[in-house]
C-alpha positions in Angstrom: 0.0 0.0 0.0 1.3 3.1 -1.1 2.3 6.0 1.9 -0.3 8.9 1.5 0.2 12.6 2.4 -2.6 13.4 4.7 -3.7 15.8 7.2 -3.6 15.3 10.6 -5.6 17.9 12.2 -8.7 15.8 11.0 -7.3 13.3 13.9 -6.7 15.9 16.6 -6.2 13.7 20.1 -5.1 16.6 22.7 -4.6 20.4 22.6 -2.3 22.4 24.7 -0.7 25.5 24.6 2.9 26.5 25.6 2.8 28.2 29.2 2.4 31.7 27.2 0.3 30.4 24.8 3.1 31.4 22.2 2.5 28.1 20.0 0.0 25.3 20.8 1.0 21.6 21.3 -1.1 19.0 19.2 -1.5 15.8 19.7 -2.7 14.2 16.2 -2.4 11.0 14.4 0.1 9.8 16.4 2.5 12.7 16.4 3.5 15.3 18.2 2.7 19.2 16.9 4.1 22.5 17.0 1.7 25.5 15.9 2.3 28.5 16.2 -0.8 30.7 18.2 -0.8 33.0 15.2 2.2 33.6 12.9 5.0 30.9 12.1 5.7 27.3 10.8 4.4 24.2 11.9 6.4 21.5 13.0 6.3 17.6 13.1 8.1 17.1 16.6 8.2 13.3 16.5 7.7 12.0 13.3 7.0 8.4 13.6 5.5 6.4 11.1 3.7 3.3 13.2 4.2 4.6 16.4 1.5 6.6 18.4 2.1 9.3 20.9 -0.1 11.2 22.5 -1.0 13.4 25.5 1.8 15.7 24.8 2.5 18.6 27.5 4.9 21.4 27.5 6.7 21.7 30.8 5.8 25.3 32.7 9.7 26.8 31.9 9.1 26.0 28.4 12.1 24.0 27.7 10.7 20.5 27.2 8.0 18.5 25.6 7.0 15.3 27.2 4.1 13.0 26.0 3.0 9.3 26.2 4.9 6.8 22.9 4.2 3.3 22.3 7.4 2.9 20.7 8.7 -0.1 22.5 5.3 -1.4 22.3 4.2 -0.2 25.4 2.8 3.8 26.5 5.6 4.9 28.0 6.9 8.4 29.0 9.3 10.5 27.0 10.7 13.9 26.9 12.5 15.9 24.5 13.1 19.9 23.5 10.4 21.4 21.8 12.1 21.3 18.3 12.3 19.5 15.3 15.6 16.5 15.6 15.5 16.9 19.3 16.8 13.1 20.5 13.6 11.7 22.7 14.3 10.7 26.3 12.5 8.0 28.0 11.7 8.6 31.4 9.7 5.7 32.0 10.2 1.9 31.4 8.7 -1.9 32.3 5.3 -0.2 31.0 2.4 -2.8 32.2 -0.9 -1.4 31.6 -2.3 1.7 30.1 -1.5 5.0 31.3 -3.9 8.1 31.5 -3.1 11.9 30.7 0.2 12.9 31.8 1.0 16.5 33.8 4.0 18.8 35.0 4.9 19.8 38.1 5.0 23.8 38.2 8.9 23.6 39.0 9.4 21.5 35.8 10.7 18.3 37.6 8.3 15.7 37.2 5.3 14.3 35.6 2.0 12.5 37.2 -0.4 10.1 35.8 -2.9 7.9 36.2 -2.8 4.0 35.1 -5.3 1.4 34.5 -3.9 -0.5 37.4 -5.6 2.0 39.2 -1.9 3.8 40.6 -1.3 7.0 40.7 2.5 7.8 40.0 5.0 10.2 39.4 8.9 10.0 37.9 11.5 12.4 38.7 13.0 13.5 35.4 16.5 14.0 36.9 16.7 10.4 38.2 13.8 8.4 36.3 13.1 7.3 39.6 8.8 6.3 39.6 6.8 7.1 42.8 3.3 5.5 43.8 1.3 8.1 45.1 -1.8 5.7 45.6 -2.9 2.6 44.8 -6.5 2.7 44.7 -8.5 -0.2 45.5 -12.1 1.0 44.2 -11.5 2.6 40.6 -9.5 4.7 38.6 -8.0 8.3 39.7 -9.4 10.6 37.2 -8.3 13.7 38.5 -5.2 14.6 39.7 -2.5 17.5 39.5 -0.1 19.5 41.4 0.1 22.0 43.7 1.5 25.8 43.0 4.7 24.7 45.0 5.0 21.2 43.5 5.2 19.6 47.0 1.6 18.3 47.2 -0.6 16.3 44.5 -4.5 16.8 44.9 -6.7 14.3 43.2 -10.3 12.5 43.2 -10.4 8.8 44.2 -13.5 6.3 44.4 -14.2 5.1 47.6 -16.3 1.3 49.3 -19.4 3.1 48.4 -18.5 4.3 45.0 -18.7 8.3 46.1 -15.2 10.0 45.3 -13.3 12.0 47.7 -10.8 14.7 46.8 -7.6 13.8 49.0 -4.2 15.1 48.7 -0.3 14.0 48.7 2.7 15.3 50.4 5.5 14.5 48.2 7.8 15.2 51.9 5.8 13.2 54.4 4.7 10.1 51.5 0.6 11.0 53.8 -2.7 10.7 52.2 -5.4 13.6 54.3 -9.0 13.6 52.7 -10.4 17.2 52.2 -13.7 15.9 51.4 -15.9 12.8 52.7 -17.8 10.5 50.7 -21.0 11.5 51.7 -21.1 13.3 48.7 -19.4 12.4 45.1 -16.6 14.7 44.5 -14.4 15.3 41.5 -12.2 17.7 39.1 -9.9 18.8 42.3 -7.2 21.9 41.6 -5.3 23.9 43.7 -5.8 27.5 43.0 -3.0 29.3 41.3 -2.0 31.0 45.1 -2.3 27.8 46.6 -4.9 28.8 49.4 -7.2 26.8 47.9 -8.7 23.6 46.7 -11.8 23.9 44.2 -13.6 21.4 43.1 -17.4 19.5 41.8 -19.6 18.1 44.4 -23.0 16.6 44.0 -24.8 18.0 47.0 -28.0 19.6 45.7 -31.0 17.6 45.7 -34.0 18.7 44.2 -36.0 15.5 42.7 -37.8 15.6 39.3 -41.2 13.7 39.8 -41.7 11.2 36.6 -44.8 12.1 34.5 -45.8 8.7 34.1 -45.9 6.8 37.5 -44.8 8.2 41.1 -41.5 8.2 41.1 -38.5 10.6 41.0 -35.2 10.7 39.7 -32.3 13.4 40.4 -30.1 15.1 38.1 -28.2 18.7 38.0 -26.5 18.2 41.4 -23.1 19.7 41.1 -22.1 22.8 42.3 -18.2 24.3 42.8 -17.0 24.2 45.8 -13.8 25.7 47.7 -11.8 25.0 50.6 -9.8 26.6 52.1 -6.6 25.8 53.1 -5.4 27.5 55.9 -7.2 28.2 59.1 -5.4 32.2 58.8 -7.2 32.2 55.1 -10.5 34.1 55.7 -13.5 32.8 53.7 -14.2 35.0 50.0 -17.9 35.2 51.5 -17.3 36.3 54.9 -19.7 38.4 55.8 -18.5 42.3 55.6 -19.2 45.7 57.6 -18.4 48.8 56.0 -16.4 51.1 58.5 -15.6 54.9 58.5 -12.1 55.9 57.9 -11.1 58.5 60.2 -9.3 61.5 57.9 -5.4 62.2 58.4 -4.6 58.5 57.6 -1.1 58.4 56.0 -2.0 56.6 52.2 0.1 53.3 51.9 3.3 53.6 50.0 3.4 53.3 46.0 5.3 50.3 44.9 7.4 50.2 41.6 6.7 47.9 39.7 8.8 45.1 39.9 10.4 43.4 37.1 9.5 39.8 35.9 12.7 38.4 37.0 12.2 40.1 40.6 9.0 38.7 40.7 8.9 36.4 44.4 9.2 32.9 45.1 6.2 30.6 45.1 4.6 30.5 48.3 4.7 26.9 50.2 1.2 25.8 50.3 -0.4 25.5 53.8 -2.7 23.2 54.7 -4.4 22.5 58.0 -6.2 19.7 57.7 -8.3 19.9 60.9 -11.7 21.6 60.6 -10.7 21.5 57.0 -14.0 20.1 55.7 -16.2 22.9 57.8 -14.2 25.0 55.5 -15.8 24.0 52.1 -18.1 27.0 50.7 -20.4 27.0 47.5 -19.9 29.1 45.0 -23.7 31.1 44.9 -24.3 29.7 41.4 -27.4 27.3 39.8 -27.5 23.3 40.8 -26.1 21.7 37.5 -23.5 19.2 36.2 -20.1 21.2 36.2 -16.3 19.9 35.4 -12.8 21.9 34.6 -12.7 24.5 37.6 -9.6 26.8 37.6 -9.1 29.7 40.5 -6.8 32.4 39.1 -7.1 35.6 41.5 -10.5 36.1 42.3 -11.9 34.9 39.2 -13.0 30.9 39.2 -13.5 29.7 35.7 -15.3 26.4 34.8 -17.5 24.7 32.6 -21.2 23.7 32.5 -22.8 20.9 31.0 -26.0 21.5 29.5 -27.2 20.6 26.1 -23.3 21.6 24.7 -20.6 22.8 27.0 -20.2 26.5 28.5 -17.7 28.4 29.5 -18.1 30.6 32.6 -17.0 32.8 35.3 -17.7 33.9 38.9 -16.1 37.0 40.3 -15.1 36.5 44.4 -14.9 39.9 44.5 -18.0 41.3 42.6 -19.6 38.2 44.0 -21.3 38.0 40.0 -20.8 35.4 37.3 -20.7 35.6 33.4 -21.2 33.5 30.9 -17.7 33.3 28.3 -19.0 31.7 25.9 -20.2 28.3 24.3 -16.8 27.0 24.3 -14.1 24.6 26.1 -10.8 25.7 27.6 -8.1 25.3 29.8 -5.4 27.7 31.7 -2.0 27.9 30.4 0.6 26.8 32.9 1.4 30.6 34.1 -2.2 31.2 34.8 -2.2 34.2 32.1 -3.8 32.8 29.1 -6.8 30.4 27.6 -6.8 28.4 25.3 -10.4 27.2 23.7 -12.3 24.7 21.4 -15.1 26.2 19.6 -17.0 24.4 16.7 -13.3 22.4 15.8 -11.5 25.7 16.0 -9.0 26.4 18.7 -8.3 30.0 19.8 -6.2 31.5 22.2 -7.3 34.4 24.7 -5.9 36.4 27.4 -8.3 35.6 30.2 -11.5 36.7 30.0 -13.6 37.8 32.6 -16.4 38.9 30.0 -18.6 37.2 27.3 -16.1 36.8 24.2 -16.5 36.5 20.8 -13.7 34.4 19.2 -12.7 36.0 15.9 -9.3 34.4 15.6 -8.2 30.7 15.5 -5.1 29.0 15.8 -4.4 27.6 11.9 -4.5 24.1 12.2 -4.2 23.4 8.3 -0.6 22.7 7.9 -0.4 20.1 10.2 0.3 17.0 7.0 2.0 14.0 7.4 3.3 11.2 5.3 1.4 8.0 6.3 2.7 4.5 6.2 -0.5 2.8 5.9 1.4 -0.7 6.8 2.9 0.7 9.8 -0.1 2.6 11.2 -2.1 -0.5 10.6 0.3 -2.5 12.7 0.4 -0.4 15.3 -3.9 0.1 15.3 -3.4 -4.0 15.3 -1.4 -4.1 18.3 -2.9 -1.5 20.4 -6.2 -2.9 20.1 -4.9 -5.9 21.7 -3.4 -4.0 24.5 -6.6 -2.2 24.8 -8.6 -5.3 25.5 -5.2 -6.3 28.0 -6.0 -3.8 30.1 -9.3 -3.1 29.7 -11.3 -6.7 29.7 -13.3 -7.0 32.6 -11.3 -10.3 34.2 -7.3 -10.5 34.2 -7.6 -13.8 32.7 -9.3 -13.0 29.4 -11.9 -16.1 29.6 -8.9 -18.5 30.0 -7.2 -17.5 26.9 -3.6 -17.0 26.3 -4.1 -13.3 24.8 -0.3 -13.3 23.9 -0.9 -16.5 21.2 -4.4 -14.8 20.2 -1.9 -11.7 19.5 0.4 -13.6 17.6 -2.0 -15.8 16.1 -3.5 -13.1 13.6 -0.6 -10.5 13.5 0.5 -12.6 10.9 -2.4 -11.6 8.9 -1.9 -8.0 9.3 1.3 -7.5 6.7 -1.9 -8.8 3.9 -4.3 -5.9 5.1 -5.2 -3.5 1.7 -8.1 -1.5 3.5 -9.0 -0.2 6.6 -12.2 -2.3 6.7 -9.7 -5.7 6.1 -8.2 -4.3 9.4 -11.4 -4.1 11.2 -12.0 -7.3 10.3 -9.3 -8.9 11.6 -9.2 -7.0 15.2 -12.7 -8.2 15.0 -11.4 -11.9 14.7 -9.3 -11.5 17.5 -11.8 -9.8 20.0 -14.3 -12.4 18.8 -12.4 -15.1 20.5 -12.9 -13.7 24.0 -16.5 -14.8 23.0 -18.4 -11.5 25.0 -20.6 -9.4 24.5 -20.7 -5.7 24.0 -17.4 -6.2 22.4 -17.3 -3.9 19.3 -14.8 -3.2 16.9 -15.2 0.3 14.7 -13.5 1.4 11.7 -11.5 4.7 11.9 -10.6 6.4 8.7 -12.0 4.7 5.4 -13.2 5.9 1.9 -16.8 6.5 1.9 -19.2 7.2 -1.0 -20.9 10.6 -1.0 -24.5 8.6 -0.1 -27.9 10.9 -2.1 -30.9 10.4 0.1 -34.0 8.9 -2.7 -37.1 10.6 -1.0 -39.6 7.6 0.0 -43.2 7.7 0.4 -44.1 5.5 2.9 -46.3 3.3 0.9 -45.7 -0.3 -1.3 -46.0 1.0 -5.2 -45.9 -1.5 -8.0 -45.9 -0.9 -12.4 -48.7 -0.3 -13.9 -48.8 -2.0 -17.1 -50.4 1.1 -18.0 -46.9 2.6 -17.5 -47.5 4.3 -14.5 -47.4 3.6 -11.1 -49.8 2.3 -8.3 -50.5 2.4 -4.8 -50.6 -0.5 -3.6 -50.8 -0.2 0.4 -50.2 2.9 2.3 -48.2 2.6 5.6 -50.0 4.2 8.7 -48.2 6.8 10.6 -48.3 9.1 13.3 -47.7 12.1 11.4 -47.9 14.4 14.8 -44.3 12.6 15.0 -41.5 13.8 12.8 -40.1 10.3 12.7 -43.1 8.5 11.9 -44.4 10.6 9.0 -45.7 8.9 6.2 -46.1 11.3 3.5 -49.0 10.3 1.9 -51.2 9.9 5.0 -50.9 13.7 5.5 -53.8 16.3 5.7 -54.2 17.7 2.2 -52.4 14.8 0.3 -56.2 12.4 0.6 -54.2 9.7 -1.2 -55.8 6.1 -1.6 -54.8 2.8 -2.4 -55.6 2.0 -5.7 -54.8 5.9 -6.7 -51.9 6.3 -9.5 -49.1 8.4 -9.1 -49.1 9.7 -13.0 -46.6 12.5 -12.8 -43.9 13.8 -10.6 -43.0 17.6 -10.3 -44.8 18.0 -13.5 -42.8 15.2 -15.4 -45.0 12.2 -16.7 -44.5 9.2 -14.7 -44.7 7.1 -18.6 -41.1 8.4 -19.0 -39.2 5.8 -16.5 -39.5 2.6 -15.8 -38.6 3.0 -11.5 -40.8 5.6 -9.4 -37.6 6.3 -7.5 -35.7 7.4 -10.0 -37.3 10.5 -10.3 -37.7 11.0 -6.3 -33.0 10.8 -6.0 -32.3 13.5 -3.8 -35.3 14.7 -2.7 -35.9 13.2 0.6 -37.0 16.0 3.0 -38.1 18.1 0.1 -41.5 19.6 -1.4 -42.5 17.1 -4.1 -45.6 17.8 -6.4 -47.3 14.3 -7.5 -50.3 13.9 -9.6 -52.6 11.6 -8.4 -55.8 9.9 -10.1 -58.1 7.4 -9.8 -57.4 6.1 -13.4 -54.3 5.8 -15.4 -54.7 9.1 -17.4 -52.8 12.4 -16.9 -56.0 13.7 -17.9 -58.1 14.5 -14.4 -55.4 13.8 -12.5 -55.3 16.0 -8.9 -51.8 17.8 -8.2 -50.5 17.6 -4.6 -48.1 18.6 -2.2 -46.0 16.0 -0.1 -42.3 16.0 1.7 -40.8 11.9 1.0 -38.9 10.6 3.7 -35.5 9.3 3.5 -36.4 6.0 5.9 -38.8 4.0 5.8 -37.6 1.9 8.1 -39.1 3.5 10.9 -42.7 3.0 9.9 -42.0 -0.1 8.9 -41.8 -1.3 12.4 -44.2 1.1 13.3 -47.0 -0.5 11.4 -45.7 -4.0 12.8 -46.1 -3.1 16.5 -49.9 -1.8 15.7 -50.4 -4.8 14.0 -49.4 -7.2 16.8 -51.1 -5.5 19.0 -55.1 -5.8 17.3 -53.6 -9.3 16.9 -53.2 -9.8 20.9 -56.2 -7.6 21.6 -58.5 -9.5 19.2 -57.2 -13.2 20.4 -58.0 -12.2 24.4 -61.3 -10.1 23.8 -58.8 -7.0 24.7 -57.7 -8.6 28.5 -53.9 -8.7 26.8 -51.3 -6.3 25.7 -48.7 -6.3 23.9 -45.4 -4.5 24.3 -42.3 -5.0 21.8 -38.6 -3.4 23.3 -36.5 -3.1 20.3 -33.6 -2.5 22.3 -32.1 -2.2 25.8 -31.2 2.0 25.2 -32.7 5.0 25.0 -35.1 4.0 22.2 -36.4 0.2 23.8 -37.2 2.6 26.9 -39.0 4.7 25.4 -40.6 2.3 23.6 -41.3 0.5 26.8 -42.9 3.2 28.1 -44.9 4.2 25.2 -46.8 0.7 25.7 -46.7 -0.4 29.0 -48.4 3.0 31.0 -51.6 2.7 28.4 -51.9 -0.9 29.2 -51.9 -1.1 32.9 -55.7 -1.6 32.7 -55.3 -5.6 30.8 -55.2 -8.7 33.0 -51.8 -9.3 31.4 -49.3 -8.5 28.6 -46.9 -10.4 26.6 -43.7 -8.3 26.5 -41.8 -9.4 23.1 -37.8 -8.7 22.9 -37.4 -10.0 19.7 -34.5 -8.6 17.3 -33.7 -6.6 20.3 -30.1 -4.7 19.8 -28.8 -4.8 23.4 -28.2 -2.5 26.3 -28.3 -2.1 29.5 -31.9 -0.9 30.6 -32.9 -4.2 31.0 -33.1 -4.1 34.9 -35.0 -0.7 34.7 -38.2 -3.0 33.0 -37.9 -6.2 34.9 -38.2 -4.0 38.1 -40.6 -2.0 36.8 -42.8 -5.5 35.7 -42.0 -7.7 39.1 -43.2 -3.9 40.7 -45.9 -4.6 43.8 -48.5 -2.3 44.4 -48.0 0.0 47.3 -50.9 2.9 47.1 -53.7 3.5 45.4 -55.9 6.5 44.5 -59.8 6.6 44.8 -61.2 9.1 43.9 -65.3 9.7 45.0 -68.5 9.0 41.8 -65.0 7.4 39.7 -65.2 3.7 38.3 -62.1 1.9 39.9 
């Protein structure tokens, strides 16, 4: 297979910028990037055909690069300078399971991550030497990152119950101290850029939502931000205030120069006290909702909301106010000056806001090409795959297989891969002999066809032998639903089986031999067909309808109705019938669609056939093995 020039930025993996946003880092296709914020060239800093790195990070002096490579076929961690031919460093080595997003100390001197293993670790980049900061028995640590001073490491870590707490490390003392309890679930822990503080998501706000169709609740929108502080001296951002006189005569405080950057002071140790620390955790004043990302710089406290899209936003300590950035994704450059966001696909980097901002320029992402080895890349998409099901199968022992045969056993294979689908294929072969479920296998990049959407009509049509075309049966619909419109059953349209269609947009039907042909590309658009009762043109009746591009939909529609006058007919109406097409969001729905109308029969036959799998399968068999508890009467009503 021949290589192939291609650009990366369609396979962007991780975004950062340089700690003064200068140039952005990219993580794409299994390089490493160099772009320049606005003006300048873009560099390949790795170029390495069938090898993937990722998670690349600039370290906060700016002189190195470090990022996660698979290059001795493991993720491992490497560093190098920032610049095209720089010789690679590996820090890291005897790799055994997957690691998570890597992150620098703020003194430049080591790198934290996660694993799969569930360990949180750092390496010293001096020595290489690795230290285990935890090794969590309940789940993965998610969160985790460093404190102003580099001597402590805050993080979020499941607990027995399955709430997280946000604890902290002391590099000096080796101690674990819990800031929060798990009482509450708690997550996306930072120190603030002064180190006085710890923000952080909580769930703590309960407000149920009562369901519409039986007595029941659920919750949802329970995050807030929280901080605590650190210190016991630190007083609290919402203390409560009482304004004073000044008495005149007061000699003004002294004007200070302003001092240069290299004057500028040591970091501050961070102080904690732990005791009383968790009566110290405020809530910021803000709306109950699902929040994540939460940076303190000064007294502004950025972080981002989850609501139909992502949003930016900001709460000022001081003004005791928040504002809405923007509809956007970011995160703080290592000096706490700068922003770097995601908008539509298009990065963009901003001094930090603390108003609404409109994005006008974007960091040019377009010269970001790379000379592809198919053969390589495919070998490595090959291998990782089987690392990924390693470290990620749900027992160590892979269902009694040797996984290291099954590896070999169809790498051998992979040198005769010509397409990206023969590649799917084969991981699909491999993954097949764990012999589970809910084990897919996707295809990343491959050749499509550009597909033209025929507009349907929701009925069975047949030739005429007068040469044109008749209705033969007309699907029902429920045309108050947008995806179970059937065109011709419309208000207006009056169609009838047995009509002919005689003409489409004016063109007589007599001229092709396939309906369809003359409907290519008009799915979703206003069609004009003739219709009559006869085979003539002449008398024919023009109307307006919109074809469907599916017809699949009412299809099964129709199906379900039918069974149902089947079921209701065979049991003089004492049965129902319920079909779950899957165990998702649609069999749900579906589910509940059926099974609230029917409450009233003696009994129900509840059909699963061709169901697609999921995981709301509980959610109905509790909901049918459900014992009464109350009931309503209600005076003069039949019960």
């Amino acid at each position: 297979m021949p290589n192939e020039w291609k650009d990366a930025s369609k396979q962007i993996f991780d975004v950062v910028a340089s700690p003064d946003a200068e140039r952005v880092l990219v993580s794409a296709r299994g390089d490493v990037f160099s772009v320049p914020a606005e003006k300048g060239i873009t560099f390949n800093l790795t170029q390495t055909p069938g090898v993937h790195e990722r998670n690349a990070v600039w370290s906060p002096d700016g002189k190195y690069v470090a990022y996660l490579s698979d290059e001795t076929g493991e993720f491992e961690v490497y560093l190098k300078e920032a610049k095209v031919g720089a010789k690679a460093t590996q820090l890291t080595n005897g790799a055994d399971t997957y690691k998570f997003s890597i992150g620098w100390s703020p003194d430049s001197k080591k790198i934290l991550w996660a694993d799969r293993k569930l360990r949180l670790r750092y390496v010293d980049v001096e020595t290489k030497k690795v230290t285990d900061v935890i090794d969590s028995e309940w789940g993965i640590v998610r969160n985790y990152n460093w404190s102003p001073d580099s001597k402590w490491v805050v993080f979020s870590r499941p607990t027995d119950n399955q709430m997280s707490v946000v604890s902290v490390y002391n590099l000096e003392s080796k101690e674990i101290k819990d800031v929060t309890d798990n009482w509450y679930d708690s997550g996306s822990p930072r120190f603030s850029a002064d180190g006085k503080y710890i923000v952080f998501v909580s769930e703590r706000d309960f407000n149920p939502i009562y369901s519409s169709t039986e007595w029941n609740h659920s919750y949802s929108d329970m995050d807030r931000v929280y901080m605590a502080i650190l210190s016991k001296d630190t007083p609290s951002p919402f203390a409560l205030e009482n304004d004073t006189v000044k008495i005149g005569g007061q000699k003004p405080a002294d004007k200070k120069e302003d001092k240069k950057e290299e004057d500028k002071p040591a970091v501050k140790a961070v102080k904690i006290d732990f005791e009383g620390i968790q009566d110290r955790i405020v809530s910021l004043p803000i709306k109950a909702s699902n929040y994540n990302n939460v940076n303190l710089v000064g007294d502004k406290v950025y972080y981002s909301q989850y609501d139909k899209g992502v949003t930016t936003k900001m709460y000022d300590l001081k003004e005791k106010k928040e504002t809405v950035l923007g509809k956007f994704a970011y995160d703080v450059t290592s000096n706490n000056k700068k922003m770097i966001v995601l908008e539509n696909g298009k990065y963009a980097i901003l001094s930090l806001p603390t108003e609404a901002v409109k994005i006008e320029k974007t960091v040019d992402t377009s010269n970001m090409k790379v000379w592809v080895d198919y053969a390589k890349e495919w070998k490595q998409i090959y291998d990782e795959s089987w690392r990924q099901m390693r470290d990620f199968f749900y027992v160590s022992n892979m269902h009694g297989l040797n996984w290291k045969e099954m590896h070999d056993k169809y790498t051998v294979l992979v040198p005769y891969v010509r397409h990206r689908d023969d590649l799917t294929y084969l991981i699909g072969e491999l993954i097949g002999e764990l012999n589970i479920g809910h084990a897919y296998v996707l295809s990343g990049e491959r050749p499509e066809p550009k597909r033209i959407k025929t507009g349907l009509l929701g009925a069975k049509i047949s030739t005429d032998k007068s040469g044109y075309f008749k209705i033969d049966e007309i699907l029902k619909g429920a045309n108050w639903d947008q995806k179970l419109r059937s065109p011709l059953t419309e208000v207006g349209v009056n169609a009838k089986v047995g009509d002919y269609i005689v003409a489409v947009n004016g063109i007589s039907a007599k001229t092709t031999n396939d309906l369809y042909s003359m409907l290519v590309g008009l799915a979703d658009k206003e069609v004009e067909l003739s219709l009559n009762s006869k085979a003539s043109e002449e008398g024919a009746r023009r109307v307006l309808v919109k074809p469907i591009a599916d017809e699949s939909e009412l299809y099964y529609y129709n199906w379900i109705q039918t069974n149902i006058e089947k079921v209701n007919k065979a049991t003089n109406g004492e049965v129902g019938y319920i079909h779950i097409p899957d165990m998702g969001r649609d069999g749900l729905n579906m589910f509940a669609r059926l099974f609230y109308p029917q409450l009233n029969k003696k009994g129900l036959i509840v059909d699963d056939r061709g169901n697609g799998g999921g995981n709301v399968s509980p959610m109905i068999i509790e909901r049918l093995q459900r014992e009464v508890q109350r009931a309503n009467i209600r005076r003069n009503s039949k019960h």
